[in-house]
N, C-alpha and C positions, 0 to 999 in steps of 0.2 A: 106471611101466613103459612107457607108452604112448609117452615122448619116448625112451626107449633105443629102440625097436622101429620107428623110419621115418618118425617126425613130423616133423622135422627134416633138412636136407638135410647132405649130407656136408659138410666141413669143405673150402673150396676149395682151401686152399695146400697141403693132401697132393697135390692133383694135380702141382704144380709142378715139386717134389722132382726128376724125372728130368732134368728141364731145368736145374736149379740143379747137378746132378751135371755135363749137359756143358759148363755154361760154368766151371765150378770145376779141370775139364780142359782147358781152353786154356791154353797156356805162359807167357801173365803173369797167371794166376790170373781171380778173377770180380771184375767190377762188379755190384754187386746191387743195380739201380736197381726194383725189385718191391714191396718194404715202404715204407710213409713212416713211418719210425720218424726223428726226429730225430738228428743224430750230433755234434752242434756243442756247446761246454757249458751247461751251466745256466746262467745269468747268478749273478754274486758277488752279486748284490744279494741273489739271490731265495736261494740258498748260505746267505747269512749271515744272512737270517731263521728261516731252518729249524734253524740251529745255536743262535741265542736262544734260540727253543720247544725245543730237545731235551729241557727237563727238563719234562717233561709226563707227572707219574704218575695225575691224573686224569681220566675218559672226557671226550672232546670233547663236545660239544654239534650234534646230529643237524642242527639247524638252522641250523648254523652262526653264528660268533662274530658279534656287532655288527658288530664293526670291519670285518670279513668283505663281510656283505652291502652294510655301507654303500661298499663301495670296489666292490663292482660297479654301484650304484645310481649311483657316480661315473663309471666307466669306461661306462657306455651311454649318460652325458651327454654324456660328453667325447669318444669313439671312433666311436659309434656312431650318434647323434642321436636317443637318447629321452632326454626330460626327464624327471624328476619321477617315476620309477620308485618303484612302494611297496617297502622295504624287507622286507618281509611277503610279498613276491610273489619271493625269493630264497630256495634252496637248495643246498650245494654236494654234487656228486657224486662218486660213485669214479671217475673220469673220467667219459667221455661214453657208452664203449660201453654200461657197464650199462645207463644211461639210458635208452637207446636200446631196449636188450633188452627191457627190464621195463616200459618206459611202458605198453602196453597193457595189460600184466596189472594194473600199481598202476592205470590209471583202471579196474581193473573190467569191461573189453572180455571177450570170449565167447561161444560159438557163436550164429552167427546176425549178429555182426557182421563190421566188413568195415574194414580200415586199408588205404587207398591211401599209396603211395609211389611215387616218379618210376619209369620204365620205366627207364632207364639206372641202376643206385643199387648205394651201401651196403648190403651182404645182409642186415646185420644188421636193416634194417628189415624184410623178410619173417620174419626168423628171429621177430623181438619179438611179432608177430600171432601166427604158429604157437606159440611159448609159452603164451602166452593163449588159445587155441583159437579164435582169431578164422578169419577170410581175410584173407591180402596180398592186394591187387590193385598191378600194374604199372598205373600212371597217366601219359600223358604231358601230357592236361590237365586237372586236376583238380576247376577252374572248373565246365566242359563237365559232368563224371561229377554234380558233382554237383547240376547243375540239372535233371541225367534223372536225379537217383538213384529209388531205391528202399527209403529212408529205412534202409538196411540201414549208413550210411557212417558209422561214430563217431572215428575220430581220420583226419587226412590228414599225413603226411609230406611237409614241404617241406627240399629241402637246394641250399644258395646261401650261397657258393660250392661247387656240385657236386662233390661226388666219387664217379667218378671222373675227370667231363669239365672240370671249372673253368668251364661255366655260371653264369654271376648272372643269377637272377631281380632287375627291376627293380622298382620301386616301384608302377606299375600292375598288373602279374602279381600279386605280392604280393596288393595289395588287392583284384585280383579272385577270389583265392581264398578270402579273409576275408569277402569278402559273401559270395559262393557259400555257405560252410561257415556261416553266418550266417541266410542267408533257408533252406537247409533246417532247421535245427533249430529255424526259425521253423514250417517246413511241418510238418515227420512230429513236432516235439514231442518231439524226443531230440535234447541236445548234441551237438556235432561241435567237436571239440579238433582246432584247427591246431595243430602242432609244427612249428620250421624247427629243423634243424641247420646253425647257421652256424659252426662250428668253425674254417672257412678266411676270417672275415671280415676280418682283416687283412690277407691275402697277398694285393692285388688287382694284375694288372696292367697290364692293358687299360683304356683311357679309354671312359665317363665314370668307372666304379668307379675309377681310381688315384687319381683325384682328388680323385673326391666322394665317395669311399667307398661300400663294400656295404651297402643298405640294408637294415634287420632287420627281421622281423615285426609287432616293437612300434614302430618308428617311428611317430610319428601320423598320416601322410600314407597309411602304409599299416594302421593301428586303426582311423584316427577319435579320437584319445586317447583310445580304451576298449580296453583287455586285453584283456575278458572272453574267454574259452575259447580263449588264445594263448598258449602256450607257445614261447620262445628257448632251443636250447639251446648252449651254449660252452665250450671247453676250451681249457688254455693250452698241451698238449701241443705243439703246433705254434709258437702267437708266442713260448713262453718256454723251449722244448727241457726240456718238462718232463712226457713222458710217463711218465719211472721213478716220479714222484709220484702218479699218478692221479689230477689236476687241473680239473676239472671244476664248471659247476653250468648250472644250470637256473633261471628268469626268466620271471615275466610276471602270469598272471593270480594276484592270491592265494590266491583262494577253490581254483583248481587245486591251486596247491603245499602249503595246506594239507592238503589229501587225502593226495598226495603224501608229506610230513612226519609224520602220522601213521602209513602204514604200513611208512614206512623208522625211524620209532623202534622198533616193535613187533620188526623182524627184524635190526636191529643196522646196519644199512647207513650206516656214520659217518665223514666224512675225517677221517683224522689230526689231532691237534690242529696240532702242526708244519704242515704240511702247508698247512693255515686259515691260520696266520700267513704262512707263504711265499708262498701266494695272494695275499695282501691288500698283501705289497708288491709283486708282482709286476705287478697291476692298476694300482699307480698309478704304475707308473714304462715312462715311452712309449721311452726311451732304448734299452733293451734289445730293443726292439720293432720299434725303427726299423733297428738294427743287423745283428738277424736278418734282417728283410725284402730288405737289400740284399746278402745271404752269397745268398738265394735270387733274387733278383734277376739276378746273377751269373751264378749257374750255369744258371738257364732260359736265357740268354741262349747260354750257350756250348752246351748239348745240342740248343736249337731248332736251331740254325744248323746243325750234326753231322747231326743227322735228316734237316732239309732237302735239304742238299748230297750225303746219301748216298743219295739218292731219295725219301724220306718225305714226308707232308704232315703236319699238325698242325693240327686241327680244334678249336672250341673254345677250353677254354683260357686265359679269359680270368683267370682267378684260380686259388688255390688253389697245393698242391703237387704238380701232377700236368702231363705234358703229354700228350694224348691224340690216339698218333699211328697212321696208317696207312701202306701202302705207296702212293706219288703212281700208279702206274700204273695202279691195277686193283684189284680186291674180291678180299681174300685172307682167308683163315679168321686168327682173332687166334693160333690154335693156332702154326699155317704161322710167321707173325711171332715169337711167341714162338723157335721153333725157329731161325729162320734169326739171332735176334739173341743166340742161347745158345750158338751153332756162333762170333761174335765173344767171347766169353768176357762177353756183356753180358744179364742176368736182367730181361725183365721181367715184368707182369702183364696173364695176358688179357683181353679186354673184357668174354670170357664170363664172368669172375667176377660180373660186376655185371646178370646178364639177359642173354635172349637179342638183343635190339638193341644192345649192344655187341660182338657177336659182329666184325665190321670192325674192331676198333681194340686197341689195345694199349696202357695206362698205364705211363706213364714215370715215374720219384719222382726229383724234384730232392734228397731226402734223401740226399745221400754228398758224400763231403769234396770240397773241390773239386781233389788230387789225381787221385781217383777219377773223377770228371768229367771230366777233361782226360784222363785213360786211354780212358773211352767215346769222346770224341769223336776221336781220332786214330784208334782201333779202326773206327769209323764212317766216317768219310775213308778211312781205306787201304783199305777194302775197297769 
């Protein structure tokens, strides 16, 4: 009863709605650049695995298939730069959000403890604490909190490539938040679980990341080649246009996901068998991966340029599906923005979705056809 009654913040995209009404009445209809829902197809690859498994009349397997983890244990080799990932240190999820939601509750978090997450961020990281009865804490350097903790700090939320800003944490960030969360649980003698959601780590596109790609929590450089109390989590919703699936898992420390795997058997929380197989080629096949990233590729390029040229600046940025823009002249409520680019018949999302220090900025979703793109960006020039 206590989560119907105010524990829990309102739903943010109800607020939208009026905005979404007036650009949905502008004369060549709406661009709804607000959601990063994918719109491009599934890959045939990943298609025609899921139609092999369609004859799947008995329950999957919570822990997912062999075949399953060992093509993630491949793809962190090959993508990513961890070697030698244990195979026992893989789980796959209903996508990411749940994950997300529920981490705290499955490691056991509750009053008295305390889950930081970035100051700019994903809501659903606050919502996941308030679930569990913990505290969020807005963190913008985690490091720092928690070398002054007060041993009150049990999971830290890292997310790189950011969203909603397309920040990459680099590989010294990284590993200074890993010792930090490290020598306290050394101090006060209570765990401290890093979690990164790197969900956008393919879509880099700013140098050194295009190159040398987004570096992951379990990298070694950023471990020490030890796991222990590090959790990756990743979704293919994004590199494989594969949000209708629920595509997800979770990676890292064993002894964590074992925890983890025990109480996602007890309450049913199981991918699709299908679902495991369409993952598992969808992981080892880079083609599809490559193709997507140049479809968004494309079109940052054509919305940057729109924004720019129609006064805007674009901060950030450096990855991801988002481009995180303000007005170049001056400090303007993200509301004000939202309004004056729904009055162009163009939807987007305001800062203040993600905390009150995005309140300046407004996210942009590279997610629409590139029709629809090429409508924003003349709508953006003529005016």
């Amino acid at each position: 009863m206590g989560l119907l009654t105010g524990a829990l913040p309102d739903f943010p995209w109800d607020t939208l709605v009026p905005f979404a009404q007036q650009a949905r009445a502008h004369e060549r209809g709406i661009v709804d650049l607000s959601v990063g829902t994918p719109v491009d197809p599934t890959p045939a690859v990943v298609r025609d695995a899921l139609v092999a498994a369609a004859d799947s009349p008995g329950y999957p397997t919570t822990w997912g298939t062999a075949d399953l983890r060992e093509a993630v244990v491949r793809w962190f080799a090959r993508r990513r730069g961890v070697p030698g990932l244990d195979p026992a240190g893989v789980l796959p999820t209903v996508g990411s959000k749940e994950l997300v939601a529920l981490l705290p509750a499955l490691l056991g978090l509750g009053e008295g403890d305390t889950v930081l997450h970035p100051a700019v961020a994903y809501p659903t990281y606050d919502v996941g604490a308030r679930l569990a009865g913990a505290a969020p804490e807005p963190c913008a350097d985690p490091a720092e909190r928690l070398a002054r903790g007060r041993g009150d700090v049990r999971l830290v939320w890292l997310n790189s490539p950011a969203n909603p800003h397309g920040a990459v944490l680099g590989v010294d960030e990284l590993a200074a938040v890993v010792a930090a969360a490290r020598d306290a649980a050394r101090r006060d003698g209570r765990p401290v679980v890093v979690a990164s959601d790197e969900c956008y780590a393919e879509l880099a596109w700013d140098e050194p990341w295009a190159s040398d790609g987004v570096p992951s929590v379990l990298d070694p450089r950023v471990s020490g080649g030890d796991v222990t109390g590090l959790l990756a989590v990743y979704s293919l919703s994004k590199q494989s246009n594969l949000a209708g699936y629920r595509a997800a898992f979770v990676a890292g420390d064993p002894a964590l996901v074992a925890g983890l795997l025990e109480t996602r058997k007890h309450a049913g929380m199981i991918v699709p068998g299908p679902v495991q197989a369409a993952m598992t080629v969808a992981l080892d096949d880079d083609a599809h991966v490559a193709a997507q990233r140049e479809r968004y590729r494309a079109r940052r390029a054509v919305l940057r340029a729109a924004f720019e040229e129609a006064g805007y600046a674009v901060d950030e940025s450096a990855a991801g599906l988002y481009l995180w823009v303000r007005p170049a002249g001056g400090e303007q409520d993200c509301w004000q923005t939202v309004a004056d680019l729904a009055g162009l018949g163009v939807l987007v999302a305001p800062g203040a979705f993600y905390g009150p220090a995005g309140r300046g900025h407004v996210r942009v979703a590279l997610t629409a056809s590139d029709e629809a793109v090429a409508e924003a960006a003349a709508r953006l020039r003529g005016a």
